[in-house]
SEKEKE-524670 format. One record per residue (C-alpha): chain; x, y, z. Coordinates in steps of 0.25 Angstrom, whole numbers, plus 2048, in hexadecimal, padded with zeros to 3 digits. Example, Ala and Ser with C-alpha at 12.3 -4.5 7.8 and 13.67 -1.06 7.14 Angstrom:
<drentors>
("A", (831, 7EE, 81F))
("A", (837, 7FC, 81D))
</drentors>
This chain:
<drentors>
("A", (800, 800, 800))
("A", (80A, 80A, 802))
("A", (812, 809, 7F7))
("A", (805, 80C, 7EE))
("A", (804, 81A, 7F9))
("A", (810, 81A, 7F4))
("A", (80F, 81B, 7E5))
("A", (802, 822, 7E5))
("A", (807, 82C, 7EE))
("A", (815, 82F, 7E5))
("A", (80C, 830, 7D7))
("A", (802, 83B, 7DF))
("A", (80F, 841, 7E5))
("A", (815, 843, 7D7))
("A", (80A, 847, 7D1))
("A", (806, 850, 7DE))
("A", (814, 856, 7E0))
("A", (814, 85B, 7D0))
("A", (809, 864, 7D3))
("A", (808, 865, 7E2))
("A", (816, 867, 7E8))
("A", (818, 875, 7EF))
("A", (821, 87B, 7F9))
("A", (81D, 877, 808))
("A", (811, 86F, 803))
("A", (80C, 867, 7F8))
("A", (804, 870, 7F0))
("A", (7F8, 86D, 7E7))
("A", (7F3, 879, 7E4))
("A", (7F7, 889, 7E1))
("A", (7EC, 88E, 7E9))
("A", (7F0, 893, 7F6))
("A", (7ED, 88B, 803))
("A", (7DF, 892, 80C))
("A", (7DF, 886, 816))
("A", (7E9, 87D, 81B))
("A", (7E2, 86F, 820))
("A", (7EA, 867, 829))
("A", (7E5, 858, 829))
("A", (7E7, 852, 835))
("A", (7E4, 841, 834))
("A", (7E6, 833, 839))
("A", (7E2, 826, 838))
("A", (7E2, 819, 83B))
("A", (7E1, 81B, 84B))
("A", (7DC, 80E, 84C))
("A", (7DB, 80F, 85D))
("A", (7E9, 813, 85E))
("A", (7E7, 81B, 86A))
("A", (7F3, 818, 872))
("A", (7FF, 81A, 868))
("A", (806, 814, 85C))
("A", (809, 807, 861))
("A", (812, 7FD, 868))
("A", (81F, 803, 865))
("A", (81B, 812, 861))
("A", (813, 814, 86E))
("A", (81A, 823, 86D))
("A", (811, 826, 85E))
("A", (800, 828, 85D))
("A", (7F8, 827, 868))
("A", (7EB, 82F, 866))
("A", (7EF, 839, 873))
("A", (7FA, 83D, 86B))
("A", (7F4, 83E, 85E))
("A", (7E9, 847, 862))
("A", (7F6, 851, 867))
("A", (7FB, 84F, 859))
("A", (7F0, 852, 854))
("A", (7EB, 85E, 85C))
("A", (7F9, 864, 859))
("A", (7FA, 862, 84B))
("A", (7ED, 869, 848))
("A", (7F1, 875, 850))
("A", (7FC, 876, 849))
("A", (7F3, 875, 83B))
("A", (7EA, 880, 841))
("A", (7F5, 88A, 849))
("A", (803, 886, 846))
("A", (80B, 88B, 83C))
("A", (805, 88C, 82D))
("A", (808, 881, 822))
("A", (815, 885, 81B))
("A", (80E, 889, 810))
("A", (802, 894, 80D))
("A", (802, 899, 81A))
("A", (7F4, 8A2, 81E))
("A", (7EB, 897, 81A))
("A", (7E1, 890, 826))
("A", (7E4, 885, 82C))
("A", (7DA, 87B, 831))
("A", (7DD, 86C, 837))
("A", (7D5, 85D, 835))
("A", (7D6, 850, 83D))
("A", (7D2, 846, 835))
("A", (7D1, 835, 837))
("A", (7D1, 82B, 82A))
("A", (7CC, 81F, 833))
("A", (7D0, 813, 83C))
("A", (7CD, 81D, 849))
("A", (7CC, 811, 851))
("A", (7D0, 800, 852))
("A", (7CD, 7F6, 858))
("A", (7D9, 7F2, 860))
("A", (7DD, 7F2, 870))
("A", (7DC, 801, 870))
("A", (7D1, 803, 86A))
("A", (7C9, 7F8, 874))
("A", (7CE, 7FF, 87E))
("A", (7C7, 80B, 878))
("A", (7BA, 807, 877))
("A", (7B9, 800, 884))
("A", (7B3, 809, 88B))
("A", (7A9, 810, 881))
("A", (7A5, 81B, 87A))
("A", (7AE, 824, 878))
("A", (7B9, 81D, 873))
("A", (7C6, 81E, 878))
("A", (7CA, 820, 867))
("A", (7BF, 82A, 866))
("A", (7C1, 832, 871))
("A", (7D1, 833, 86B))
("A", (7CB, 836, 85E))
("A", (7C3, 841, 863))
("A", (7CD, 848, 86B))
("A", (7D7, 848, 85D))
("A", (7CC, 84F, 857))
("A", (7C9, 84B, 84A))
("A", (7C0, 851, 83E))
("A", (7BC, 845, 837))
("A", (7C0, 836, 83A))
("A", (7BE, 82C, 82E))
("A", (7B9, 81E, 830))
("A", (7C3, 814, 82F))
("A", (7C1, 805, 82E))
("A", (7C5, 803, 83C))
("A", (7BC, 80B, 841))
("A", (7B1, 801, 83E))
("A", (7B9, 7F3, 844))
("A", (7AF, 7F4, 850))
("A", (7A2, 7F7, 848))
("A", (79B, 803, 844))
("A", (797, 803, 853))
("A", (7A2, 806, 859))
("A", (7A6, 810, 84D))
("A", (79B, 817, 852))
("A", (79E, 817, 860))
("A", (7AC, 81D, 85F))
("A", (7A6, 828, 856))
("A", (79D, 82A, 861))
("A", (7A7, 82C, 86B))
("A", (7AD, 83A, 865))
("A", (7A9, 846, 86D))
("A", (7AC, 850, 861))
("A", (7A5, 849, 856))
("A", (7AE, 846, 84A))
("A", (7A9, 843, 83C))
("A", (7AB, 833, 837))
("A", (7AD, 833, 828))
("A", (7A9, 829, 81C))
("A", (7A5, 82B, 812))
("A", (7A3, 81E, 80C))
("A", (79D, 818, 81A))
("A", (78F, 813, 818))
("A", (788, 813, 828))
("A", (77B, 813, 826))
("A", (779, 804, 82B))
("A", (782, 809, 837))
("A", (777, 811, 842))
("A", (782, 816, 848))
("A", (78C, 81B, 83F))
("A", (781, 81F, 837))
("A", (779, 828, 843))
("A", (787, 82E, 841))
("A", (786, 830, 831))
("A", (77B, 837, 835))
("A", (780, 840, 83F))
("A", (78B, 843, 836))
("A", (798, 83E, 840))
("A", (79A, 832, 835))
("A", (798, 83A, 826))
("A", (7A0, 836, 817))
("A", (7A7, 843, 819))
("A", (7A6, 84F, 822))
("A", (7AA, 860, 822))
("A", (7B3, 865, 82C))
("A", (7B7, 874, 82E))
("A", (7C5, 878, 82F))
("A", (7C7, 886, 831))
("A", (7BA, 88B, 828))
("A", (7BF, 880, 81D))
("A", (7B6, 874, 81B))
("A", (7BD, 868, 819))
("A", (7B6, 85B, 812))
("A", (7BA, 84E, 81A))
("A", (7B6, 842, 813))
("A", (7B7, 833, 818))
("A", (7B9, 825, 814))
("A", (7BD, 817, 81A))
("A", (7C0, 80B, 812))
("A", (7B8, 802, 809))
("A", (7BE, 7F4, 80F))
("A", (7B8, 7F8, 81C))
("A", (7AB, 7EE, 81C))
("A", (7BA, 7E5, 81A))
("A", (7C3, 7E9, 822))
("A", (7B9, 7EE, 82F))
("A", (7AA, 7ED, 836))
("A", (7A3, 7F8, 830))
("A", (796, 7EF, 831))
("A", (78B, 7F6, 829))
("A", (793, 801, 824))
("A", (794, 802, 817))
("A", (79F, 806, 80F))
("A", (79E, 80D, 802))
("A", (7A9, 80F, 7F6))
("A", (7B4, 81C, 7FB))
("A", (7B6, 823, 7F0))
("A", (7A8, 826, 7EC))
("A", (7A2, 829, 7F9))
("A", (7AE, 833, 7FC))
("A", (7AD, 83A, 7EF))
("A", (79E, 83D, 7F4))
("A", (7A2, 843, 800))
("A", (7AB, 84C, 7F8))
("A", (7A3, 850, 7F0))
("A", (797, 854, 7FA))
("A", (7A2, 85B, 801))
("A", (7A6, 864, 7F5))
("A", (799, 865, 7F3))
("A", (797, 86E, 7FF))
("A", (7A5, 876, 7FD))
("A", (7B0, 86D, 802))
("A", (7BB, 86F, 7FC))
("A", (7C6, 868, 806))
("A", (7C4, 859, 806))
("A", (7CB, 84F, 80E))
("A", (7C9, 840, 80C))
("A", (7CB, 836, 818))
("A", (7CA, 828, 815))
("A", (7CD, 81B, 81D))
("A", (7D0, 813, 810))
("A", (7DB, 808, 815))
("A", (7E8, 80D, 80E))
("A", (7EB, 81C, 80A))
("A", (7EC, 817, 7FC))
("A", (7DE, 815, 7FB))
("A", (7DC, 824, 7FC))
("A", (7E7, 827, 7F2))
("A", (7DD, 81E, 7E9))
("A", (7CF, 825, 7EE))
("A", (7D5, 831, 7ED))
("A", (7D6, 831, 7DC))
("A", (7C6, 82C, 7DE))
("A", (7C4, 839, 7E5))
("A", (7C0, 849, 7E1))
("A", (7C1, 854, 7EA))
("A", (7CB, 84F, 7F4))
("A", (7D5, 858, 7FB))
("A", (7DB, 84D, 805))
("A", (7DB, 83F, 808))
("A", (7DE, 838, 817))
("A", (7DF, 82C, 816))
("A", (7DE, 821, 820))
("A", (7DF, 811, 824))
("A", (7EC, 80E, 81D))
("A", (7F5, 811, 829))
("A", (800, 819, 81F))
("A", (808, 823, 825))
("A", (80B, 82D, 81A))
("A", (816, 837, 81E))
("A", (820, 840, 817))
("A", (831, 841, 81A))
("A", (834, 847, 826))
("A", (826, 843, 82D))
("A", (829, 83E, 83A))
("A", (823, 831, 83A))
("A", (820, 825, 845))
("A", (82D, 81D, 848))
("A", (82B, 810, 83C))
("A", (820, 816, 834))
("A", (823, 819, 824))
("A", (81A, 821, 81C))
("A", (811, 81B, 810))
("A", (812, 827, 80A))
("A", (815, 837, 808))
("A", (80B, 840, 80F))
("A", (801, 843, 80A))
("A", (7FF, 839, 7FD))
("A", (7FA, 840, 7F1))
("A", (7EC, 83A, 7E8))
("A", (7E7, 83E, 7DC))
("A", (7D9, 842, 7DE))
("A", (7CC, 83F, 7D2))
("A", (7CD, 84D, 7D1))
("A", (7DA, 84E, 7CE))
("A", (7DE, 855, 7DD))
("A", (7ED, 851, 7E6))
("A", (7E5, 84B, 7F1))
("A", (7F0, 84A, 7FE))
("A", (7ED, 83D, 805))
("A", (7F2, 83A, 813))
("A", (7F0, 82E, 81D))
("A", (7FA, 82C, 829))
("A", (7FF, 81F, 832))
("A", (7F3, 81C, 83C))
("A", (7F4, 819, 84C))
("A", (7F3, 828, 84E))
("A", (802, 826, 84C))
("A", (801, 834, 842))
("A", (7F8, 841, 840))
("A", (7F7, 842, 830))
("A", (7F8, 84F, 82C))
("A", (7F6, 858, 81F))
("A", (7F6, 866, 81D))
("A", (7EE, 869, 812))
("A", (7ED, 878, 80C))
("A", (7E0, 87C, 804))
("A", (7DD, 888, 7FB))
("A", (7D0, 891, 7FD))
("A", (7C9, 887, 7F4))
("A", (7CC, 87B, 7FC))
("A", (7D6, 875, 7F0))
("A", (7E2, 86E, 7F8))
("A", (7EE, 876, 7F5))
("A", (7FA, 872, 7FF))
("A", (7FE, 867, 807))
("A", (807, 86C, 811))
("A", (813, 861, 812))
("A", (819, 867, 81F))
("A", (80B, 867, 828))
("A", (807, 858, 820))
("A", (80B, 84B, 825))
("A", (80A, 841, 831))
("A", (80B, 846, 83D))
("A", (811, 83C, 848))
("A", (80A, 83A, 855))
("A", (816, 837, 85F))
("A", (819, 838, 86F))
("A", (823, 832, 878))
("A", (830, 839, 875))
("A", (82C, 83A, 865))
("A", (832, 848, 862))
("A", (824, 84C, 85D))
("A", (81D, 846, 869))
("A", (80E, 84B, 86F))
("A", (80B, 84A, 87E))
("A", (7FC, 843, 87A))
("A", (7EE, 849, 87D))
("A", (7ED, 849, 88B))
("A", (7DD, 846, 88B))
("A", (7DE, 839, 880))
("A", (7EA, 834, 88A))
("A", (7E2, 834, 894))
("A", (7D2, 830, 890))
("A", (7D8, 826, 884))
("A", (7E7, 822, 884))
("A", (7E8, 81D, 893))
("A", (7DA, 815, 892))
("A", (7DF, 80F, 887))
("A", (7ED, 80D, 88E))
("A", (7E6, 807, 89A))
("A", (7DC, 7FD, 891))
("A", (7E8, 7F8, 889))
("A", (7F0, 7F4, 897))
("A", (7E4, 7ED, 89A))
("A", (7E5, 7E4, 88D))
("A", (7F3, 7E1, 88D))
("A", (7F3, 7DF, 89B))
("A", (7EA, 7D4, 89A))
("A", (7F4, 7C7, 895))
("A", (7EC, 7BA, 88D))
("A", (7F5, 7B3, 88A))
("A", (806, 7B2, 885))
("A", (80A, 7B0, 877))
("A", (818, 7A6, 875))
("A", (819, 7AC, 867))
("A", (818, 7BC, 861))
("A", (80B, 7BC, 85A))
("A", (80C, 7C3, 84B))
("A", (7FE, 7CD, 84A))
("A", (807, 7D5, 840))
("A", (7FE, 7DD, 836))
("A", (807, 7D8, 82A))
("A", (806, 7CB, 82F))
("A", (7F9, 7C7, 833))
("A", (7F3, 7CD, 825))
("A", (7FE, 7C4, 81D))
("A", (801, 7B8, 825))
("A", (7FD, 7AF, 82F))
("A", (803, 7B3, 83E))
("A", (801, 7AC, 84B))
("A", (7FA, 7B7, 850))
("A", (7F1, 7B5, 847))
("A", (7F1, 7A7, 847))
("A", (7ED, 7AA, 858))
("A", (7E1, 7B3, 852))
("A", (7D9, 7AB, 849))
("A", (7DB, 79F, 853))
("A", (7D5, 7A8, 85D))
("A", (7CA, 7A9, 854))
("A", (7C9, 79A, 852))
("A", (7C9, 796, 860))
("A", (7C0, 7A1, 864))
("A", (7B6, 79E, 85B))
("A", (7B6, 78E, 85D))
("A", (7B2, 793, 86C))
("A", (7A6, 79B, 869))
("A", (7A0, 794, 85F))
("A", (799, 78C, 865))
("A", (792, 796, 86C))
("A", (78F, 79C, 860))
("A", (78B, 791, 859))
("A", (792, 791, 84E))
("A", (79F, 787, 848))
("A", (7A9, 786, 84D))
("A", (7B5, 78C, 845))
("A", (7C0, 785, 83F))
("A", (7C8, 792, 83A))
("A", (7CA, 7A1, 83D))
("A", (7CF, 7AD, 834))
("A", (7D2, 7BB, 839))
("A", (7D7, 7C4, 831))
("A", (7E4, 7CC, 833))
("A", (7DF, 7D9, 833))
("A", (7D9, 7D6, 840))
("A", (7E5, 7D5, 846))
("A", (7EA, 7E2, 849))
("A", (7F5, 7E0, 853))
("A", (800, 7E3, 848))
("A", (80B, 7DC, 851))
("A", (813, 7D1, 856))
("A", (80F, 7CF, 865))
("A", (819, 7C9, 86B))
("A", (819, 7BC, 873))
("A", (815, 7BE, 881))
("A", (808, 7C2, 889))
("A", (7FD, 7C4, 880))
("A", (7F3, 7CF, 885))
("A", (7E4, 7D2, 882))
("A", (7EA, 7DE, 87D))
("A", (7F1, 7D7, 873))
("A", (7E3, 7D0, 86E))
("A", (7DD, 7DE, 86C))
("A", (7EA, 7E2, 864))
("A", (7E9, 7D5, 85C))
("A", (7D9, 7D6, 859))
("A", (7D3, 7E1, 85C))
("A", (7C6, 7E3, 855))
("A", (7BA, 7E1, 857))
("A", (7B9, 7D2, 851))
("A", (7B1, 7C8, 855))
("A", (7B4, 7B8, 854))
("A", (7AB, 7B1, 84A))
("A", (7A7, 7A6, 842))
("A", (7A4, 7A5, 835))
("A", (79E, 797, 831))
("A", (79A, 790, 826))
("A", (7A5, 795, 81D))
("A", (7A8, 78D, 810))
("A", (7B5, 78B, 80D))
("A", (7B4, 791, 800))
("A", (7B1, 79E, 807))
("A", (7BC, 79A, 811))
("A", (7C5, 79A, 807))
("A", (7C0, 7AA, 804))
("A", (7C3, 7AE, 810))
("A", (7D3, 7A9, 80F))
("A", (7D4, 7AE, 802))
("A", (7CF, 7BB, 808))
("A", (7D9, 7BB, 814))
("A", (7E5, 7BA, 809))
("A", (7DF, 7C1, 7FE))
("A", (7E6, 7CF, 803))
("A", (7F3, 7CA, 80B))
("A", (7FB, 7D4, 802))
("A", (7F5, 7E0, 807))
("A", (7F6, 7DB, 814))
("A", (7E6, 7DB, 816))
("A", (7DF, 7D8, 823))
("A", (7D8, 7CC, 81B))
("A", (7E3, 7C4, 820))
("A", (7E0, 7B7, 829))
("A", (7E4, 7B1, 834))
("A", (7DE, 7A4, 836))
("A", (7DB, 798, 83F))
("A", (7D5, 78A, 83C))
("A", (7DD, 78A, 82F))
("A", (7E9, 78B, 827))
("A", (7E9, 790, 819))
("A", (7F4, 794, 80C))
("A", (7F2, 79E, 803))
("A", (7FA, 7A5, 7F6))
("A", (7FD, 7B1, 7F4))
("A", (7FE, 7AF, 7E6))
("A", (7F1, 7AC, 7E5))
("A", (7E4, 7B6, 7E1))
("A", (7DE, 7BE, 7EC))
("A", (7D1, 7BD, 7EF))
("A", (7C8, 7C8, 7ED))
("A", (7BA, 7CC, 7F4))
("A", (7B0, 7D5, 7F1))
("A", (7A8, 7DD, 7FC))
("A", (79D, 7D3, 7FE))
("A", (7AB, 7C8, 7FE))
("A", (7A8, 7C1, 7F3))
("A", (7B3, 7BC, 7EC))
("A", (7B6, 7C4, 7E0))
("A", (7C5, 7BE, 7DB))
("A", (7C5, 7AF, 7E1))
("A", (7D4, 7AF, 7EB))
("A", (7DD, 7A3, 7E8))
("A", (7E7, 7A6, 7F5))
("A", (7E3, 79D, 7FD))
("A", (7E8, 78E, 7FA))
("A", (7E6, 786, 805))
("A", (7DF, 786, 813))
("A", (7DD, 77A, 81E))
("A", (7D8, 77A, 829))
("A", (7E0, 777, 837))
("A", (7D8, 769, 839))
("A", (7DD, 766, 829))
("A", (7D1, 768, 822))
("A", (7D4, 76F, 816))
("A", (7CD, 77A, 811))
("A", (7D5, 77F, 804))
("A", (7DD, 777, 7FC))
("A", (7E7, 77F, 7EF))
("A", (7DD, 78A, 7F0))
("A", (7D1, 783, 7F0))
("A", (7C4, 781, 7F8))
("A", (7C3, 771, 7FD))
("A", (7B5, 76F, 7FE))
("A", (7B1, 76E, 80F))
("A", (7A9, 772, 81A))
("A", (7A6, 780, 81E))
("A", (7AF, 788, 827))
("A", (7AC, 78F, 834))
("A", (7B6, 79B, 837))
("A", (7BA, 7A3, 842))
("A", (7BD, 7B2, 83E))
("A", (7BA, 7BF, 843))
("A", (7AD, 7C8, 840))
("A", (7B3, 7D1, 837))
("A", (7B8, 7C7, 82E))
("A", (7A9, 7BF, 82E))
("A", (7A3, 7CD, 82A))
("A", (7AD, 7CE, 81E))
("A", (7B7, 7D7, 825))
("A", (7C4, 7D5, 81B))
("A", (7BC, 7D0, 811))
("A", (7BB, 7C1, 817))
("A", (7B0, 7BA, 80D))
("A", (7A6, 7B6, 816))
("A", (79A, 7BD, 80F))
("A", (792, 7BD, 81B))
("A", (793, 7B0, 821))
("A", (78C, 7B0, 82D))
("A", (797, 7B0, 839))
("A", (797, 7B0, 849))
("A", (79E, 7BB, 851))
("A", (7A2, 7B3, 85E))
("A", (7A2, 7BF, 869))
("A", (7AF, 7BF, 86A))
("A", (7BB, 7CB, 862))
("A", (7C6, 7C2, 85D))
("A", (7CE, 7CB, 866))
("A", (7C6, 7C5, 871))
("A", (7C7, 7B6, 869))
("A", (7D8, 7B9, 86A))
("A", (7D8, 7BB, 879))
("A", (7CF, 7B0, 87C))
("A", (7D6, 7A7, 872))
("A", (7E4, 7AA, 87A))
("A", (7DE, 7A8, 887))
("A", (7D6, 79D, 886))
("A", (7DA, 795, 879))
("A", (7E8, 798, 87C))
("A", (7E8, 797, 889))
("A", (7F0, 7A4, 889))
("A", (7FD, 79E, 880))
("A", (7FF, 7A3, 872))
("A", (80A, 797, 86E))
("A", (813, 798, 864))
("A", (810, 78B, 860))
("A", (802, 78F, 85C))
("A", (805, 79C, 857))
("A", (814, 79C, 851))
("A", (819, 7A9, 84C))
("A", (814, 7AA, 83C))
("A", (80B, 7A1, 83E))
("A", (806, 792, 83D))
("A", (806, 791, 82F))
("A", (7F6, 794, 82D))
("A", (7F8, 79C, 822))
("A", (802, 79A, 818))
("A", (805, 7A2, 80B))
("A", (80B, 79C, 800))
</drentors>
C-alpha cells in the first residue's frame, strides 16, 4: 500500500510542483490569501487513553493530546502569522476521521461504569467540531455508538454521508436532531466551512453495524457537496474513514468542489524532513499528498499515524472567494504528542489526568493483577502473523473456541462442534507475550470485542470449503479473513486462484487454494482440491464471522450465540480446560502444523 501512496503521491507532486511551487508555501493560485485555515485532525484513537504503548509509554496519552491541541490552536489564532501573506484572518478546526473508540482492556474499562464514557468525556474535553464515523465505532453495535454520542456535554456533529440509520431508532432519533448528518457548516471567524463525512464500504465486513445500511461513497459525498454549494459554500473539506489514504487519492479524482481531504483508517503517518517524528515511526509519504480533483482542482490530502500519538496539522490560505491558494509548509505537518524528558514534552491536562487516565490506570492493575494461568512458551499474537500463518497463539484461541463451545452446547441444544475458525483480525494484541504468568488482562488484550462464541450447524462441506477459501483468498494483503482453527488441519497454494464473493457472499470467481483439509480424528474432508462427499459439519466460531463479518460465506445459516465473549471462552479455557498450564508441547512456537502453505 505504501508504495502506490508513494507513486500516486510523486506523479501529483510533479504535476502540482509545476504549477503550484512558491516561496514559503505551496501556491495554487495568484490571488492573495483573506483566511488562513488551520486543520487540526487525528484519527485512529482507538481507546488509546493512557499512552502509546509498552515501550513509548512517554508518546500519546489523550491528557497530553488535548494540551497539544489547545496549544496549537492558540498559536493558529494569536501567535505569530504564517510566513506568507500576512493580515489575512485566521480561524482553527478540530477534526476526527473515525475509529474514536476500540474494544480493548482500556476501552472496558471505560464503559464500565456507564454513561458518560470515559473516551467520550476525553473526547469532549479536546473539543472537537466534527468526528466521522469509523468502523470501529460500530464493533459494540449501534447501541453503544449511540450511548458514547450521548455522553458529550458539548454536542459534536457525527458525520456520513453514505450511512443509511433509518432502521436504527436510536441513531436515527439523532438523524433527526441533526447530531448524526451527511455533512455539516461550521463558522470560523465569520467563514462558513462545508465538513463532509464518510466511512467505509467494507463495514457491514469488517464490523457490527447491524441494520445500517451503507451506500456507495463517492455518490453520496458529491451530493452533500453539491447542497452545500448550493447554499454559498465555498471552502469544503472532505473527511473520510475509507481504510487506506490511497482510497482517498482514488475518491478524490470521483469528486468536484473539494478543497481538502483527511483521510482516515490506514494508520499512515505522513511527514516532511525535518519533522520531529516518534522514536521508530517512518513516513508513507510527504505532507500533505496531492490528488487530481474531476474538476481539475490540486486537492491536498493528509492523514496521520493513530493512538493520539500526533495532531495532523494543515495550514491552508483561501482567497475572498473561498479558492484555495497556499499551503503554508512551515505551519503544516504532524505535530508529535510527547512527555517524559522529550524536548518537546507537555505536562497533561490536569482534569483528563484526574477523572479519565488514573481510573483507567486503577481498572488495568486490577486486570493484570489477576493471574489465570502460566505460559511455558512465548505465544505469537503478532498482526503479520496471525493474518498470514498459523501461530500458537492462535492455535490456543480457536481451541478455546472449540472446548467452550463443546461445553454449552448441550444447553443450547445444539451439536456439538467438531472444528473452530476465528479469524485473525480478532486478535488484536499485536505482540509476542512472553512465557510467564498470563493475566486476564492479557485476555482482554488478545480478544477484545464484543464476540460472542457460537455454533454454526448443519454446514456442507461444499460450503465448508468456501469458508477456507475465503480465510486465504487475501493473505497477500494481510486481511483479517485469515483463520486460525481448531478440529482441523488444512493446506493451501498460494498459486492458486483467489476466491472471490459478492456482497450477498455468493461466490463470483470459484477459489482453487485450498487443497486438502482433514480433520483431527482422520476423516477427511478435502482431498487435491476437492470436495469428498460427507456429513455435514458443525462449527465453533464467533458471532461476527456467523453474520458475515470478513466476508465468511455462511449466507445466513442460522447459528447459536453461546452467552459467552471468546475473551471470556480464552479465560475460562486457560482455567479450567488447561488447568492453568499453556504447555509448549500443546502450543509449540510456530505452531503444530495445522495449516500448512505449500
Amino acid at each position: 500500500m505504501f508504495r502506490r501512496i508513494w507513486f500516486v503521491a510523486l506523479a501529483t507532486l510533479l504535476f502540482s510542483t509545476q504549477v503550484l511551487a512558491a516561496p514559503g508555501g505551496k501556491q495554487v493560485h495568484e490571488e492573495r490569501v483573506d483566511f488562513w485555515l488551520t486543520v487540526l485532525h487525528n484519527n485512529d484513537g482507538e481507546s488509546r487513553l493512557l499512552n502509546a504503548g509498552s515501550g513509548l509509554e512517554d508518546f500519546g496519552g489523550v491528557a497530553r493530546f488535548k494540551v497539544v491541541v489547545d496549544e496549537l490552536k492558540r498559536g493558529a489564532l494569536t501567535g505569530p502569522p504564517p510566513a506568507v501573506q500576512r493580515g489575512a484572518k485566521r480561524g482553527a478546526l478540530m477534526l476526527s476521521s473515525g475509529d474514536n473508540f476500540l474494544p480493548g482492556p482500556e476501552f472496558n474499562v471505560s464503559i464500565a461504569g456507564g454513561v458518560p464514557f470515559l473516551d467520550t468525556i476525553a473526547l469532549d474535553a479536546i473539543g472537537y467540531d466534527a468526528i466521522v464515523i469509523g468502523n470501529h465505532d460500530f464493533d459494540f453495535g449501534p447501541d453503544t455508538l449511540a450511548d458514547f454520542i450521548s455522553g458529550f456535554s458539548q454536542p459534536v456533529p457525527y458525520l456520513s454521508a453514505n450511512l443509511d440509520f433509518s432502521d436504527e431508532p436510536r441513531l436515527q432519533a439523532y438523524v433527526d436532531s441533526g447530531r448524526i448528518a451527511g455533512s455539516v457548516v461550521i463558522k470560523e471567524r465569520g467563514e462558513r466551512i462545508g465538513i463532509v463525512g464518510a466511512t467505509t464500504p467494507a463495514l457491514p465486513f469488517i464490523s457490527s453495524p447491524r441494520r445500517v445500511v451503507v451506500s456507495e461513497v463517492a455518490p453520496a459525498v458529491q451530493t452533500e457537496i453539491d447542497a452545500l454549494e448550493a447554499r454559498g459554500i465555498n471552502k469544503i473539506i472532505v473527511v473520510s474513514h475509507l481504510q487506506s489514504v490511497a482510497e482517498d487519492l482514488t475518491l478524490a479524482g470521483a469528486l468536484r468542489g473539494v478543497d481538502i481531504m483527511i483521510a482516515g483508517g490506514g494508520d499512515e503517518l505522513l511527514a516532511n524532513p525535518g519533522d520531529l517524528l516518534i522514536p521508530g515511526d517512518e513516513p508513507a509519504g510527504p505532507y500533505p499528498l496531492w490528488a487530481t480533483g474531476a474538476d481539475g482542482a490540486a486537492i491536498p490530502v493528509v492523514t496521520t499515524s493513530g493512538n493520539y500519538k500526533y495532531v495532523g496539522r494543515l495550514a491552508a490560505g483561501f482567497d475572498r472567494k473561498g479558492r484555495l491558494v497556499r499551503i503554508d509548509e512551515a505551519g503544516s505537518g504532524p505535530v508529535r504528542v510527547a512527555g517524559g524528558a522529550q524536548p518537546d514534552a507537555v505536562t497533561p491536562d490536569p482534569y483528563l489526568q484526574s477523572v479519565v487516565i488514573e481510573p483507567v490506570i486503577a481498572g488495568l492493575e486490577a486486570l493484570a493483577a489477576n493471574t489465570i494461568g502460566v505460559s511455558a512458551v512465548p505465544l505469537d499474537g503478532r498482526r503479520t502473523s496471525v493474518r498470514t500463518t498459523e501461530t500458537n497463539q492462535g492455535n490456543l484461541i480457536a481451541d478455546a473456541l472449540l472446548w467452550q463451545a463443546r461445553q454449552l452446547a448441550p444447553a443450547f441444544g445444539v451439536p456439538s462442534p467438531v472444528v473452530a475458525l476465528q479469524n485473525g483480525g480478532g486478535i488484536r494484541n499485536d505482540t509476542v507475550i512472553a512465557a510467564g504468568n498470563i493475566t486476564e488482562l492479557d485476555t482482554f488484550s488478545m480478544l477484545p470485542f464484543a464476540n460472542f462464541t457460537s455454533v454454526i450447524a448443519g454446514i456442507p462441506r461444499d460450503q465448508f470449503k468456501q469458508l477456507l477459501e475465503n480465510a486465504v483468498s487475501r493473505v497477500e494483503r494481510g486481511d483479517g479473513r485469515f483463520a486460525q482453527v481448531a478440529g482441523f488441519s488444512f493446506t493451501w497454494d498460494p498459486v492458486g486462484t483467489a476466491q472471490v464473493l459478492d456482497a450477498a457472499g455468493q461466490v463470483v470467481t470459484p477459489g482453487t487454494r485450498v487443497r486438502s483439509a482433514t480433520l483431527d480424528d482422520g476423516t477427511v474432508l478435502i482431498a487435491n482440491g476437492s470436495v469428498v462427499p460427507g456429513a455435514a459439519l458443525s462449527i465453533a466460531s464467533i458471532d461476527f464471522l456467523a453474520r458475515g463479518g470478513d466476508q465468511y460465506p455462511y449466507r445466513g445459516a442460522p447459528f447459536t450465540a453461546l452467552g459467552v465473549t471468546y475473551q471470556q471462552a480464552l479465560r475460562n479455557y486457560i482455567e479450567q480446560g488447561l488447568g492453568g498450564s499453556i504447555s509448549a508441547a500443546d502450543y509449540p512456537e510456530g505452531g503444530s502444523g495445522r495449516i500448512t502453505r505449500q
